[in-house]
BAROMAR-145740 format. One line per 5 residues: number of its first residue (from 1); for each residue x, y, z of C-alpha. Coordinates in Angstrom, 2 decimals, m for minus. Layout:
# BAROMAR-145740
NUM) X/Y/Z; ...
This chain:
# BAROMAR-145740
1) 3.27/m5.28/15.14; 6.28/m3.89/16.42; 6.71/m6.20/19.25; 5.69/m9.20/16.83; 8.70/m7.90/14.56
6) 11.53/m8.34/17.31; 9.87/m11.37/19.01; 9.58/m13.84/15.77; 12.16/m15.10/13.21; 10.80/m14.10/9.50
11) 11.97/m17.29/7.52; 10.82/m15.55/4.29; 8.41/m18.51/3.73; 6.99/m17.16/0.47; 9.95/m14.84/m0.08
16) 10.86/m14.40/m3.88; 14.32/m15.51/m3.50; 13.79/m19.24/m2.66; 11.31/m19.57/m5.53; 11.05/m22.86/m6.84
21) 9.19/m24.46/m10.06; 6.17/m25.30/m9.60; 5.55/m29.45/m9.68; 3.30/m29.80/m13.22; 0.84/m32.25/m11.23
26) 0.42/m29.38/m9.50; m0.46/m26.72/m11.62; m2.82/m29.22/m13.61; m4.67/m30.19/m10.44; m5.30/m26.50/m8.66
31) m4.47/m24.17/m11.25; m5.08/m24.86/m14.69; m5.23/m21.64/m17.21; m8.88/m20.45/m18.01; m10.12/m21.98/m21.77
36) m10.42/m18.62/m23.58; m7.87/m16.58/m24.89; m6.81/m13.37/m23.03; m6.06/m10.67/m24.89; m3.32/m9.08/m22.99
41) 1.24/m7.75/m24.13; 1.96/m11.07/m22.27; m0.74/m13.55/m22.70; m0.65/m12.87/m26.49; 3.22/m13.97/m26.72
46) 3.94/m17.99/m27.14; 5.15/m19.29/m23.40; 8.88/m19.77/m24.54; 9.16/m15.62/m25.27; 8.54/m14.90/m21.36
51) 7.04/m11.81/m20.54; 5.67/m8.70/m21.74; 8.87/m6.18/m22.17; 8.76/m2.33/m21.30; 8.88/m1.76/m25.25
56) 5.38/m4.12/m25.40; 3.88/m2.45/m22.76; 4.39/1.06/m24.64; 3.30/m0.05/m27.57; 0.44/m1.47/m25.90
61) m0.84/1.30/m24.13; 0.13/4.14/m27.63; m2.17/1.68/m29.27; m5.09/1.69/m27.25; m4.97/5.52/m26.35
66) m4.81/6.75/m30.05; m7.91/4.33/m30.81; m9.68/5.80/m28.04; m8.73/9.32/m27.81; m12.28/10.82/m26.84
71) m12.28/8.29/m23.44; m8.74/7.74/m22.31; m5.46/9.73/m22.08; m1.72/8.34/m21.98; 0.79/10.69/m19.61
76) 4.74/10.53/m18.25; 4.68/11.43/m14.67; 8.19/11.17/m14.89; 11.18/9.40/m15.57; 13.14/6.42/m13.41
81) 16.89/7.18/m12.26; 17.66/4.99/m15.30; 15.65/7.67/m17.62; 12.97/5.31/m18.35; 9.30/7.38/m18.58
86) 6.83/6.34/m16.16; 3.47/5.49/m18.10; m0.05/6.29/m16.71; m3.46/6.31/m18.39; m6.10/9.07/m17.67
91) m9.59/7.61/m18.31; m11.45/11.01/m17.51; m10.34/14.50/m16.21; m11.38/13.76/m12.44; m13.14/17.48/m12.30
96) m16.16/16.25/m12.83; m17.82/15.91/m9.00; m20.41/13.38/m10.18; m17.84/11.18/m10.84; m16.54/9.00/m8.32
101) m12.19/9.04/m8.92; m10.38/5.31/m8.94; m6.42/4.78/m8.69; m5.18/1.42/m9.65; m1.69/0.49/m9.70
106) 0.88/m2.90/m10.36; 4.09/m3.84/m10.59; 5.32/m1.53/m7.71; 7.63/m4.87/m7.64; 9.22/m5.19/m10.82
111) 9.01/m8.87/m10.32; 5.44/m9.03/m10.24; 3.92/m9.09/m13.48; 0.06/m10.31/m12.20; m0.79/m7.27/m11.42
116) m0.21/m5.41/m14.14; m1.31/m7.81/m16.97; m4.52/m7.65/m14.74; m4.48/m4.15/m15.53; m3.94/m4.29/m19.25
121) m7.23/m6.86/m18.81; m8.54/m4.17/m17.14; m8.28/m1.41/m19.62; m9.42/m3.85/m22.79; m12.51/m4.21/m20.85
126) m12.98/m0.68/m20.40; m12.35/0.51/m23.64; m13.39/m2.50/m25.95; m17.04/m3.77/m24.35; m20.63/m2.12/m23.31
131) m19.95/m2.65/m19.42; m16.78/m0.83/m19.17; m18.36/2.38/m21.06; m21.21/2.66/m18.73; m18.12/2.09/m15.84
136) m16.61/5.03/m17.13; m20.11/7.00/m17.44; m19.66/7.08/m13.13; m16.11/7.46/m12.82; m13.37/8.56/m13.59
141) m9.58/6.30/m13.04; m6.12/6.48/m13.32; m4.02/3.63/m13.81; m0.70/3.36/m13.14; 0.63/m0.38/m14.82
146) 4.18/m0.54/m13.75; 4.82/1.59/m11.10; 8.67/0.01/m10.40; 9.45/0.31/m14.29; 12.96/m0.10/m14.11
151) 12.82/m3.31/m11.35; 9.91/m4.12/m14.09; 12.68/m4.24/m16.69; 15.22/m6.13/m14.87; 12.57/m8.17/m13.48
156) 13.28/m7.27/m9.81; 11.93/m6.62/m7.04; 13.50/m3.81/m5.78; 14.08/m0.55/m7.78; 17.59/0.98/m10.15
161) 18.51/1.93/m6.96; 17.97/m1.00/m5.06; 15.00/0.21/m2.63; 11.93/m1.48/m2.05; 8.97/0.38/m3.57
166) 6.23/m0.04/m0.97; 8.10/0.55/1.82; 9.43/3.87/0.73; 5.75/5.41/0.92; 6.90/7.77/4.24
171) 10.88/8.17/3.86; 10.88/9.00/0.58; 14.55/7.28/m0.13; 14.17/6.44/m3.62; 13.58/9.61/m6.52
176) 10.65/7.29/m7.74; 8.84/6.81/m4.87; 7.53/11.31/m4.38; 6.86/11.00/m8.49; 4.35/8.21/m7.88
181) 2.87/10.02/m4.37; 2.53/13.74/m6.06; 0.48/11.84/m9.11; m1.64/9.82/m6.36; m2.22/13.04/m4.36
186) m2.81/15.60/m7.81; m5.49/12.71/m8.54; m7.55/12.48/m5.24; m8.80/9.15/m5.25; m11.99/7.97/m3.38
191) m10.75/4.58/m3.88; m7.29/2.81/m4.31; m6.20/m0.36/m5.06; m2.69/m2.02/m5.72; m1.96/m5.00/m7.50
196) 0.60/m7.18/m6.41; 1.84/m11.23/m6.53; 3.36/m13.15/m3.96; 5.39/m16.24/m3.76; 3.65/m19.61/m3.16
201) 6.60/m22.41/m3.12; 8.08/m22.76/0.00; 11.63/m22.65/0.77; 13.47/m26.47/1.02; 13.96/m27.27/4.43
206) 11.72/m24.93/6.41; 10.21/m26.72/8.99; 6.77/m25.69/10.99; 4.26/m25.68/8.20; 4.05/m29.39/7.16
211) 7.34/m30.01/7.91; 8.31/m28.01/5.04; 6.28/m29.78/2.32; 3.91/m27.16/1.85; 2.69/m24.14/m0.56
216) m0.01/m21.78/m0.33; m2.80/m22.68/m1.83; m4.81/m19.43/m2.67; m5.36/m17.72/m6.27; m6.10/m14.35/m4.71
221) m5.16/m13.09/m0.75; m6.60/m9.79/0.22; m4.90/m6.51/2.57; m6.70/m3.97/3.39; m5.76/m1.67/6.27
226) m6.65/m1.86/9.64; m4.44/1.19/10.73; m6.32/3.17/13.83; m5.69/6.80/12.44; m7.97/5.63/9.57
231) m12.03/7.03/9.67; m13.40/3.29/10.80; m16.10/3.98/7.95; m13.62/3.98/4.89; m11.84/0.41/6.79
236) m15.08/m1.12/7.20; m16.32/m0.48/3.54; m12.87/m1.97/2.26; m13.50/m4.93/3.70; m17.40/m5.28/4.10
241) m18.07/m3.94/0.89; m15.57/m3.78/m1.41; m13.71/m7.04/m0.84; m16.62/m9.27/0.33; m17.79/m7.89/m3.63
246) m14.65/m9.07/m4.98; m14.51/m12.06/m3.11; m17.79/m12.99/m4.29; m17.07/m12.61/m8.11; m13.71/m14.84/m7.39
251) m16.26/m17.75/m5.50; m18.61/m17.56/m9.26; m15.47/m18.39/m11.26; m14.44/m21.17/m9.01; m11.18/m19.44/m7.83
256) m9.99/m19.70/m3.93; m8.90/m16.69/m1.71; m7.84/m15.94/1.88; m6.42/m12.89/3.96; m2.68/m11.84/3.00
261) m0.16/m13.20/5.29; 3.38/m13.52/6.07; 4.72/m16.61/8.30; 7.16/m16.35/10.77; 8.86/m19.08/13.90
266) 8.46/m18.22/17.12; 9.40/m20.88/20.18; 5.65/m21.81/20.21; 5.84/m22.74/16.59; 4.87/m20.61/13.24
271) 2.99/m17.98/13.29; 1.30/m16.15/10.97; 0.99/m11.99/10.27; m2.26/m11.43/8.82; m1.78/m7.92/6.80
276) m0.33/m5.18/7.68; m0.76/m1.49/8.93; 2.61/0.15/8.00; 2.00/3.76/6.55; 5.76/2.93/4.52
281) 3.02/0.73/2.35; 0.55/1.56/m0.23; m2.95/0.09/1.61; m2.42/2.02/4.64; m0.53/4.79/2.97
286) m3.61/5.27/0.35; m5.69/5.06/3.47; m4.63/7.55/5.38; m5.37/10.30/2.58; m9.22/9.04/3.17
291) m9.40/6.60/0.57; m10.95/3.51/0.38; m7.98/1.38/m0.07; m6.89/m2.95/m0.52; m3.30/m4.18/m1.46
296) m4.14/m7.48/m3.78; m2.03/m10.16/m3.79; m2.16/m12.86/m6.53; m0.62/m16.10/m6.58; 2.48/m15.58/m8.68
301) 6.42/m14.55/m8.25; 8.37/m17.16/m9.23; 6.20/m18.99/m11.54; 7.39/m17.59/m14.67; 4.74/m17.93/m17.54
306) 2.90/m21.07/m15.41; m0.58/m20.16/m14.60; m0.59/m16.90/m16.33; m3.62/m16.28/m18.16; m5.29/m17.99/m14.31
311) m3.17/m15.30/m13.18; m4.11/m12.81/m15.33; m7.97/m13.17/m15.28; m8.15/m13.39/m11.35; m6.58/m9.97/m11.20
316) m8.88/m9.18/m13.63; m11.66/m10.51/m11.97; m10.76/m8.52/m8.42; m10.40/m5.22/m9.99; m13.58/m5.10/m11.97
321) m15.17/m6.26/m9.18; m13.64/m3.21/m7.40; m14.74/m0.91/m10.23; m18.60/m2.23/m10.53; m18.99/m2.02/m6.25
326) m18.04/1.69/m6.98; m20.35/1.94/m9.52; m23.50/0.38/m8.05; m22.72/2.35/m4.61; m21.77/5.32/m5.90
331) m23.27/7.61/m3.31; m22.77/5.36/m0.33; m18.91/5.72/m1.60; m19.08/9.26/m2.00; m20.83/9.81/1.26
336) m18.21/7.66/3.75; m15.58/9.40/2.22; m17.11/12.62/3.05; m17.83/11.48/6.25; m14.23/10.53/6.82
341) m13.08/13.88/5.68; m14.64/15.79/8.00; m13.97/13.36/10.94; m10.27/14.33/10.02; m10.22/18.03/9.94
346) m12.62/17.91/13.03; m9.91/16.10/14.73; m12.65/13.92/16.38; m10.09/10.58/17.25; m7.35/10.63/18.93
351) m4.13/9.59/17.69; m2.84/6.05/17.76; 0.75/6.34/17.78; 1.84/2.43/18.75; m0.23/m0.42/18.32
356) m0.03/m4.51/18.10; m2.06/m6.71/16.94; m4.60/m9.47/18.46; m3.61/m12.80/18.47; m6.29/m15.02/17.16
361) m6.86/m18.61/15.44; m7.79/m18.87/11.73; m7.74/m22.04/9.44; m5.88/m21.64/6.53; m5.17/m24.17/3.19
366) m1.81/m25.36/2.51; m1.28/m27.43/m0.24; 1.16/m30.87/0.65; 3.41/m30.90/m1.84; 4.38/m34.44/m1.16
371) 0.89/m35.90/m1.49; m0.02/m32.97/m4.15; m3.40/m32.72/m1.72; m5.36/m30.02/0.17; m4.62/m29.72/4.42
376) m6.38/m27.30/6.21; m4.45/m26.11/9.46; m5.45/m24.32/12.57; m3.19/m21.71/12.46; m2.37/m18.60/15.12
381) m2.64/m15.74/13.62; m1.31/m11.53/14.43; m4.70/m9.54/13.40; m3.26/m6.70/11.68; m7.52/m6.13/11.21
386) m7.91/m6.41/15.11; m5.04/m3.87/16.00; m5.04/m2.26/20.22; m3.36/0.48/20.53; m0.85/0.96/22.75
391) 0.27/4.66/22.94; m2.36/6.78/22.28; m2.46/11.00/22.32; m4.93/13.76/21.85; m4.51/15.27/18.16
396) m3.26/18.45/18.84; m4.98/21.53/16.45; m1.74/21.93/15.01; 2.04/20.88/15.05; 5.30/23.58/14.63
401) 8.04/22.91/13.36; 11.23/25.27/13.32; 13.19/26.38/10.06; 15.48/23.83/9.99; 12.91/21.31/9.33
406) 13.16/21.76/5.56; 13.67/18.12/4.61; 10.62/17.19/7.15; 8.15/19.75/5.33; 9.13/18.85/1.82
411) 8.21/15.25/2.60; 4.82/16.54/4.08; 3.91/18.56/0.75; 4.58/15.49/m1.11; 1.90/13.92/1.12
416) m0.84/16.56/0.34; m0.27/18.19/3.35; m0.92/22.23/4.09; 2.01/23.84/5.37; 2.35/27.66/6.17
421) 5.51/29.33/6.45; 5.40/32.19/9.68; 6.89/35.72/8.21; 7.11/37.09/11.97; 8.12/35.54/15.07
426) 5.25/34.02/17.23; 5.61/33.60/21.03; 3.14/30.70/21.89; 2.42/28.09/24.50; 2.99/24.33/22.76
431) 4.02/21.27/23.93; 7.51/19.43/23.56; 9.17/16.67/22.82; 12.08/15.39/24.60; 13.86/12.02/24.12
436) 13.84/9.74/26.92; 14.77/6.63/25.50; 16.54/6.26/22.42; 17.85/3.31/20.28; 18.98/2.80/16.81
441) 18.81/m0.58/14.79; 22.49/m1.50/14.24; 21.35/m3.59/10.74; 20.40/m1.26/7.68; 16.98/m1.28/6.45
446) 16.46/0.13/3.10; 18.89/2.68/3.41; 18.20/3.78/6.83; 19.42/2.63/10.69; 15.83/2.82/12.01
451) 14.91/4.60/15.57; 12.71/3.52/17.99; 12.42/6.49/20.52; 10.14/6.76/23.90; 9.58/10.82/24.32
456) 8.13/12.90/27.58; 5.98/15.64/26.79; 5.71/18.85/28.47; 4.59/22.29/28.28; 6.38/25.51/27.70
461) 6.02/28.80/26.06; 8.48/29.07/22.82; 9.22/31.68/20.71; 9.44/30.57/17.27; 11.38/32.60/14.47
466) 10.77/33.81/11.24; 10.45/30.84/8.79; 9.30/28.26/11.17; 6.46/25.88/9.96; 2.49/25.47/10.81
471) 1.05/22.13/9.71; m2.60/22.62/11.06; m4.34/19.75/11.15; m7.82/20.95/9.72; m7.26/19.21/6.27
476) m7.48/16.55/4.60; m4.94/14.95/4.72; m4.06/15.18/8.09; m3.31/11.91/9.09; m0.02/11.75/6.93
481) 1.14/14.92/9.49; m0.41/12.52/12.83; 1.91/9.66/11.51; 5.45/11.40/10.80; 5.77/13.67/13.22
486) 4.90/11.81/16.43; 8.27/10.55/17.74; 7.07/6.78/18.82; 5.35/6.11/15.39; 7.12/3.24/13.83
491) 7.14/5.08/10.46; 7.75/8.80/11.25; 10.31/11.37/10.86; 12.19/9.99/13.98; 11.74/5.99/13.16
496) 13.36/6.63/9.57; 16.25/8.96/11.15; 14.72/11.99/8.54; 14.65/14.08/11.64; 17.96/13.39/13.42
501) 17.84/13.12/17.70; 19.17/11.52/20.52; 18.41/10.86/24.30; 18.26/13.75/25.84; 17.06/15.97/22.65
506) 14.35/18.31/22.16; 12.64/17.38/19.35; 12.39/20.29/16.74; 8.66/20.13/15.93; 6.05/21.23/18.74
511) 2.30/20.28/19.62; m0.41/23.31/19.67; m3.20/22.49/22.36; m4.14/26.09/22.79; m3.20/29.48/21.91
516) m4.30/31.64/18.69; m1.92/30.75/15.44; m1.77/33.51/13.11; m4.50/33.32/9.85
């Protein structure tokens, strides 16, 4: 993906900012609102009063726990850098092993309100019919509405302090980004899902799709990760099971969906970039604490209060769906979970520190905006499901780091991950780092210059003082550990300049192939 990032042009095809309205001839012909009324803070208000507000959404979710105080639970996991509390509901205590433990999130974009009227849906239907009380008889979920509540507010993407949400999920840049990750980790999930919309008009003048005249056609578009350092059995119940479910309940309801993809110009023409394996991101990020895990995009930013309740219900649809496939395969869950656990603190796969992406053909709908008409096109298409790596290592039994490295293992804690602090010094043989290529981005990214690095590794024998760091990688929730602290990985310590370097450097964190660490 890397390579794909430098090589093509990103003309923000679907990006928020060129939003347009959508043409009424439109709306009536693909995406008229259900009939029935939903019950949902936004789809209760007459069109003209936009959106459900922050004060709504309180009241909302007050209302609903104190009617329903033996089966759900209303908490503050914190506060935004505007002092805003950060709402979550508790259905269940998540002790209970029987159970199988759900995380569902919107509005990690504040200007995506799909998602989490989807969720309000959601938690009517849990609370106020027979199917969602025998849902909540197998499991137990957390639901986090708005997890971008002051961009929620504003109605922006980005956060107070101007940071993108979900791609903060590594770095850490923004104070609301480790409140959200120490509630997902505290909570455990088996199975994650975030709710999301994305833009369908396309920007005026963009040539390459239609010449221009185009917008996406699709209610629902589904991510799920394809990221190598993920057990293949949690990836291939995501998509075999979970969203081939979902997709199925969207086909019965007469509503369209695709994979999620971003367009981008190349010389050859556009190209597409189907999902996405960044760890900076909630489906791969989720992932990689061995969860089942699928980003959901719905067709939406932009469109104001047009298509709603269509927007609304599909949501709705896709994370029911998500909730009865847990349900009715409860112990098949359970059990590939398990089995991805263990694969982890075995350290059975090696790591995949680089990868790209195949480059494949896939026919995708496009809706002509001048003829208001259905076009399929043969489109090519980066894989982010058919990834090859392209730097791969043996994962060591453990990594040191040295005391310095505060910053590096506060990040990792927030992550789940062990860390043990040494009280004597330990002479060891370990493997370093050493910078041999080195180059920094000279455009800021979300507050950062990123680093792409190329690093030799060779053995030596270190003594390592008092207060350095083990992060052994017989847990969990080792793959967070795999991910930051090799050098090349395009979200790690040394991509997001957390640990700081240069050609020429030793790196301050060390690989353990052999030698006994202290218990």
């Amino acid at each position: 993906m890397r390579r794909l990032c430098v090589l093509i042009v990103l003309v923000f095809l679907f990006g928020g900012l060129f939003a347009q309205n959508q043409p009424a001839k439109m709306t009536e012909k693909f995406f008229p609102d259900p009939a029935f009324k939903i019950e949902t803070p936004g789809n209760q208000k007459p069109f003209e009063k936009g959106l459900c507000t922050y004060g709504e959404m309180m009241d909302f979710l007050q209302a609903k726990t104190k009617d329903n105080l033996s089966k759900v639970r209303l908490d503050i996991i914190g506060k935004t850098p505007n002092g805003v509390d950060i709402p979550i509901l508790y259905f269940g205590d998540g002790k209970n092993p029987k159970k199988i433990k759900i995380w569902m999130q919107g509005g990690i974009h504040g200007n995506e309100p799909g998602g989490t009227e989807a969720l309000f849906m959601l938690i009517n239907h849990l609370l106020g019919t027979p199917e969602g009380s025998l849902l909540l008889k197998k499991m137990d979920i957390a639901i986090l509405p708005v997890a971008n509540v002051d961009g929620y507010i504003a109605q922006k993407r980005t956060s107070a302090a101007g940071f993108d949400l979900n791609r903060d999920q590594t770095k850490f840049s923004d104070p609301v980004s480790p409140v959200i990750k120490r509630a997902f980790i505290l909570w455990n999930p088996e199975a994650s899902f975030d709710f999301h919309e994305y833009t369908p008009l396309q920007k005026k003048g963009t040539e390459g799709i239609l010449n221009g005249n185009s917008a996406a056609y699709y209610d629902i578009l589904f991510l799920p990760s394809g990221n190598l350092n993920v057990p293949q059995s949690l990836l291939k119940m995501s998509t075999d099971l979970f969203e081939a479910n979902a997709e199925k309940a969207l086909d019965e309801k007469g509503y369209s969906h695709n994979f999620y993809f971003t367009p981008g110009v190349r010389p050859e023409g556009v190209v597409l970039a189907k999902g996405g394996n960044n760890a900076r991101s909630s489906s791969t990020n989720y992932a990689l604490s061995n969860s089942i895990s699928i980003l959901v995009e719905i067709r939406g930013i932009g469109l104001g209060r047009t298509s709603f309740a269509r927007r609304t219900y599909c949501g709705f649809l896709v994370a029911n769906s998500f909730l009865e496939t847990a349900s009715n395969n409860l112990s098949s869950v359970k059990k590939a979970v398990k089995k991805a656990v263990k694969e982890t603190i075995k350290r059975k796969n090696d790591i995949a520190v680089t990868a790209d992406e195949a480059l494949v053909n896939y026919p995708v709908k496009f809706i002509d905006t001048v003829s208001n008409e259905v076009v399929t096109l043969d489109m090519k298409v980066y894989d982010a499901l058919l990834p090859i790596a392209t730097l791969t290592r043996k994962r060591p039994s453990a990594y040191i780091l040295t005391p310095d490295c505060t910053k590096e293992v506060e990040m990792l804690k927030i992550l789940g991950v062990a860390v043990e602090k040494i009280d004597k010094p330990l002479i060891l043989p370990v493997e370093a780092y050493t910078i041999s290529k080195y180059e920094a981005d000279k455009v800021k990214w979300e507050g950062i210059f990123p680093v792409t690095v190329q690093s030799a590794i060779a053995p030596v024998v270190k003594t390592f003082p008092i207060g350095s760091f083990i992060v052994k990688l017989n847990q969990k929730n080792a793959n967070y550990a795999v991910i930051l602290l090799e050098p090349e990985s395009e979200n790690g310590f040394v991509n997001s300049a957390v640990t700081k370097t240069a050609k020429g450097w030793e790196l301050p964190f060390y690989r353990v192939e052999k030698g006994k660490l202290p218990k």
